[in-house]
C-alpha positions in Angstrom: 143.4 88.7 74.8 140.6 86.6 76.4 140.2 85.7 80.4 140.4 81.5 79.0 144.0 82.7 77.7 145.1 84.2 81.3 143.1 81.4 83.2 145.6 78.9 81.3 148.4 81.0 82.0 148.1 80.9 85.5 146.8 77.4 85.7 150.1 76.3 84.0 152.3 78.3 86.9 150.6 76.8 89.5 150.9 73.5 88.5 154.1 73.6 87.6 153.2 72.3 83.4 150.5 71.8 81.0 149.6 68.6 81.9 148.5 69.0 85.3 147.0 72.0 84.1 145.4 70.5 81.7 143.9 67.9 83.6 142.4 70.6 86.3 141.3 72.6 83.8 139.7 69.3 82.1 140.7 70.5 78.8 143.2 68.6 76.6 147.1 69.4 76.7 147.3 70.6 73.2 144.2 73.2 74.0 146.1 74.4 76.8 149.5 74.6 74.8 147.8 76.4 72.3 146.0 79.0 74.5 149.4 80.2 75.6 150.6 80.3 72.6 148.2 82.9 71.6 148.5 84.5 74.6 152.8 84.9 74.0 151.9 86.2 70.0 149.5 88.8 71.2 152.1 90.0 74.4 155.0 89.4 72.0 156.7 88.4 74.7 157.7 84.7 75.6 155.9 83.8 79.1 157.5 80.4 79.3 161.3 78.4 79.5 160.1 75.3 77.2 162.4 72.2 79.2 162.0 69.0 78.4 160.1 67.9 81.4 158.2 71.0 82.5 157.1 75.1 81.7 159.0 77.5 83.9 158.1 81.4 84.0 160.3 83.5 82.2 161.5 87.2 84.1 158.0 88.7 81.9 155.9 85.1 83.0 156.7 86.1 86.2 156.0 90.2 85.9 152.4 88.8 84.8 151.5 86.6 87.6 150.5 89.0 89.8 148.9 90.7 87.1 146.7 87.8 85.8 145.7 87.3 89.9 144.3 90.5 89.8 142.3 90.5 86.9 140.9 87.5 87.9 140.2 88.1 91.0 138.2 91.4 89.9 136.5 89.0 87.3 135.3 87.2 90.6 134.3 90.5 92.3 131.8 91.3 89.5 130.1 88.3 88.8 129.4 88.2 93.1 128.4 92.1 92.8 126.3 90.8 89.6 124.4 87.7 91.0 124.2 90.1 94.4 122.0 92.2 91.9 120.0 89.1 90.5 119.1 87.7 93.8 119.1 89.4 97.5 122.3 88.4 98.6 124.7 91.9 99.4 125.5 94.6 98.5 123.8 99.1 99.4 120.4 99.6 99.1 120.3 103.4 99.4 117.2 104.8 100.7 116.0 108.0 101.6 112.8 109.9 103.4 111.2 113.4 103.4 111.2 115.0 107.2 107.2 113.7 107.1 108.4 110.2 106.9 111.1 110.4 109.3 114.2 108.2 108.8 113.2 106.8 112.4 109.7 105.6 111.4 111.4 103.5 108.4 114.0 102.2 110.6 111.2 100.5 113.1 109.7 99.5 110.1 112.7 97.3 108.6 113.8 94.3 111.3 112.6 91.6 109.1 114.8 92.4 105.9 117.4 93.0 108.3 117.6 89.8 109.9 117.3 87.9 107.0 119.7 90.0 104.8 122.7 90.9 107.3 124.7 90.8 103.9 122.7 94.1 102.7 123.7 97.4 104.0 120.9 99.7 104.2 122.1 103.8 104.3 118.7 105.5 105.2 119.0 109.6 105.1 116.7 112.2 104.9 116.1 115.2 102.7 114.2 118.6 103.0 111.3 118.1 100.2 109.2 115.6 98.0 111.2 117.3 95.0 114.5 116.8 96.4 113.4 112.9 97.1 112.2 112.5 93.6 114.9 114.0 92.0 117.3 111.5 93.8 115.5 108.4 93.2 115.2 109.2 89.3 118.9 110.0 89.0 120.1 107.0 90.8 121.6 108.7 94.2 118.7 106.8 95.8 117.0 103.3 94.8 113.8 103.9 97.0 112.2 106.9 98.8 109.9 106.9 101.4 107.4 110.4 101.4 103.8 111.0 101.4 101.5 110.0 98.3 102.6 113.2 95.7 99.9 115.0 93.9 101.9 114.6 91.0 104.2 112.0 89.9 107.1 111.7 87.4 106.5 109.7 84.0 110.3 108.1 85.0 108.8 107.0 88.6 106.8 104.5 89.9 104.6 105.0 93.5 103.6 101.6 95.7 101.5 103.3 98.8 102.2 101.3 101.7 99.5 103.2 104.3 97.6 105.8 105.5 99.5 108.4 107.9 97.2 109.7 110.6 98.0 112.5 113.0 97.1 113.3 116.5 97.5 116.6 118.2 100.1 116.4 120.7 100.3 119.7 123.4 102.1 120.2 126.6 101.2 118.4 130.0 98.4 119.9 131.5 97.2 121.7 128.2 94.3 118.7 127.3 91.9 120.6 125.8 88.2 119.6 126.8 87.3 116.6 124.3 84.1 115.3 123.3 84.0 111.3 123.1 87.7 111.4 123.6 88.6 113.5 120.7 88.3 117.2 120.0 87.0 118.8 116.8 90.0 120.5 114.7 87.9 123.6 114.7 88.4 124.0 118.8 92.3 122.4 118.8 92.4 126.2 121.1 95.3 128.4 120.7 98.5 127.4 121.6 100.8 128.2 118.8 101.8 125.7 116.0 105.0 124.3 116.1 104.7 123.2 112.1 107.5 121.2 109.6 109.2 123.5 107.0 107.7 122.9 103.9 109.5 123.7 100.4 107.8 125.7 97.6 104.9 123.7 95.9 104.7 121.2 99.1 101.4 120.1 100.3 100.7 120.3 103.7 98.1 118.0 105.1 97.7 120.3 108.2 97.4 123.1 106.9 94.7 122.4 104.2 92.5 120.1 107.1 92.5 123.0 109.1 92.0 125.4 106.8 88.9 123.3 105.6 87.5 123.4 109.2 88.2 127.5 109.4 91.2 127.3 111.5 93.5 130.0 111.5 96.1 128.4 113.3 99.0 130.8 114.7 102.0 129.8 113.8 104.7 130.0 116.4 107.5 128.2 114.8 108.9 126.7 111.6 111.0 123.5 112.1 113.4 121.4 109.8 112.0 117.9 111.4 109.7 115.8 113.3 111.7 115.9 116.6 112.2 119.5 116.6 108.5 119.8 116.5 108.1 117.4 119.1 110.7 119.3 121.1 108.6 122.7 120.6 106.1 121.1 122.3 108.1 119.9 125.4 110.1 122.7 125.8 108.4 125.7 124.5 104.4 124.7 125.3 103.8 124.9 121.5 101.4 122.3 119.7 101.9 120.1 116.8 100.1 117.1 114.6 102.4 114.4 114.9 102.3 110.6 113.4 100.8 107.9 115.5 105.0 106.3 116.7 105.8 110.1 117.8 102.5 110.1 119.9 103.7 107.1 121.5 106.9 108.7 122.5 105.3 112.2 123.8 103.1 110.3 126.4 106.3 109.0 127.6 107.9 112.6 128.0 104.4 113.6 129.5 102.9 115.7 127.1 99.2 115.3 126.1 98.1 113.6 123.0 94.5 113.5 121.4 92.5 112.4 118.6 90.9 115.4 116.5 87.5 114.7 114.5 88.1 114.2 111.6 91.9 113.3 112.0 94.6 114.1 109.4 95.5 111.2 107.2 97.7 111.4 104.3 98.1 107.7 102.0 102.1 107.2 101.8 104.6 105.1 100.2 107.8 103.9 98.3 108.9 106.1 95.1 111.0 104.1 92.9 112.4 104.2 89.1 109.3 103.3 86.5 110.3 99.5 85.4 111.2 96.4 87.9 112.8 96.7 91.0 115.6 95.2 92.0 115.7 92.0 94.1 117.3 93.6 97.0 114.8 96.5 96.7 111.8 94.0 95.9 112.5 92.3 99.0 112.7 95.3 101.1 109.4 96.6 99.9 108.1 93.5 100.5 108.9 92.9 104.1 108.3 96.6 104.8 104.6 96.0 103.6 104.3 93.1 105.6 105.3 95.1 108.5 103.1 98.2 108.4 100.5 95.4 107.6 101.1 93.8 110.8 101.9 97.3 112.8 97.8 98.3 111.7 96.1 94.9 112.4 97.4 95.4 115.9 96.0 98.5 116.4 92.8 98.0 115.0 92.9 94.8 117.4 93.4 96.9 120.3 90.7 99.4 119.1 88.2 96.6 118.9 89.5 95.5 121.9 88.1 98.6 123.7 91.2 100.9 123.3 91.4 104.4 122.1 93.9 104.9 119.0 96.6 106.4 121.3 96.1 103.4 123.8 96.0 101.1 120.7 99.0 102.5 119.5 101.1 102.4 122.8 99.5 98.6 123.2 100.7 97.5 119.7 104.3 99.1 120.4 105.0 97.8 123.2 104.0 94.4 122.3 106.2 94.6 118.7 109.1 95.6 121.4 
């Protein structure tokens, strides 16, 4: 049986004989008479009343109608889910984050692809580790992952880096420890406890090596799953933390204290993806992400040359972007 052969059939119902059919199909009548022929031998069933002026649907011609309407309208549904693959047009593009690229960061990061794909449904959702991340985006549970540079990389994975991460230290109000040209040396950060992001076995942990490099035995006070629980410890409990430059932005607004550290943390991040091309879709949103960050950084380096500190800079740039 070939989709021709139930095209026919169904263009002969609904026009009520072959010659009208044939002439929408633009095909000849015998092609046409002769396609549902084949179609009755390989049913073994006769789909047609043969009058003298017209075909009319027999009791098993008319069983099949809705049949045939079905299969071709799923026919339609995967060549759209198809050329949605080929070009950016529809469709999911699953992506997911480790807690050190927070699922909040990528969605400021994403309004462009948005607005000019409204078709594309993006389902953004964190997990607990680089391992867990790379593990989903090589078995196909996740078509892009956003995480920190990894030491080590898959041979089945692919890594575009996107940025640098820096950190500031963010404390509670009225906790600013004494700086010297604005920032304070990671080796005198004081001693409020550490209010640090669970890491998994095997994880790197920028903070903890930078401050172990500077001889900074840092008390931890507690453990946390994300990014806003830290930031929370820190409100709530007077703890410390190093947070991304977005979250500093939002902790000046809750009135806690954020400074720069010398040196600060940075960490190069970016997209994981399967090894080979990427899909339009995910092209595209890698793309326009990139574009983004790239605009995000020139302003703050604007607003640094402008006379700014990095916090001011950053505030400056976010509120303009807003």
């Amino acid at each position: 049986m070939e989709l021709r052969q139930l095209e026919h059939f169904l263009a002969v119902v609904d026009h009520g004989g072959l010659g009208r059919a044939a002439e929408r199909l633009y095909l000849s009548q015998p092609t046409v008479s002769s396609s549902i022929r084949a179609l009755e031998r390989e049913l073994k069933v006769e789909l047609f009343h043969r009058t003298a002026r017209r075909l009319v649907p027999t009791s098993a011609g008319r069983q099949l109608v809705p049949l045939v309407r079905r299969v071709l309208d799923d026919v339609v549904a995967v060549q759209d889910a198809m050329r949605n693959a080929r070009e950016v047009g529809g469709g999911v593009l699953t992506v997911m984050c480790t807690p050190d690229m927070s699922a909040d960061a990528v969605a400021s990061w994403v309004a462009g692809f948005t607005h000019k794909y409204p078709a594309v449904r993006l389902d953004i959702s964190e997990v607990g580790s680089r391992h867990e991340l790379m593990a989903a985006v090589a078995d196909g549970r996740a078509e892009l992952g956003f995480t920190l540079a990894p030491s080590e990389l898959r041979s089945d994975l692919g890594f575009v880096e996107l940025g640098v991460q820096r950190l500031l230290l963010v404390r509670p109000a009225g906790h600013r420890p004494r700086t010297r040209d604005g920032r304070v040396p990671l080796a005198e950060i004081g001693d409020l406890p550490l209010a640090r992001r669970q890491l998994t076995r095997n994880e790197e942990d920028p903070v903890h090596a930078a401050l172990s490099a500077h001889g900074v035995d840092a008390v931890i006070g507690s453990t946390v799953p994300s990014r806003s629980a830290q930031l929370a410890f820190v409100i709530q409990s007077g703890f410390q933390a190093f947070l991304p430059l977005r979250m500093c932005a939002t902790a000046l607004e809750a009135g806690a204290c954020v400074v720069e550290t010398d040196p600060l943390i940075e960490s190069p991040f970016g997209v994981v993806h399967r090894a080979g091309a990427l899909a339009p879709a995910a092209q595209q949103f890698v793309t326009d992400v990139s574009s983004a960050l790239r605009d995000w950084f020139d302003a703050i380096a604007a607003h640094r040359a402008a006379g700014l500190d990095l916090i001011g800079a950053v505030v400056a740039a976010r509120d303009a972007a807003s």
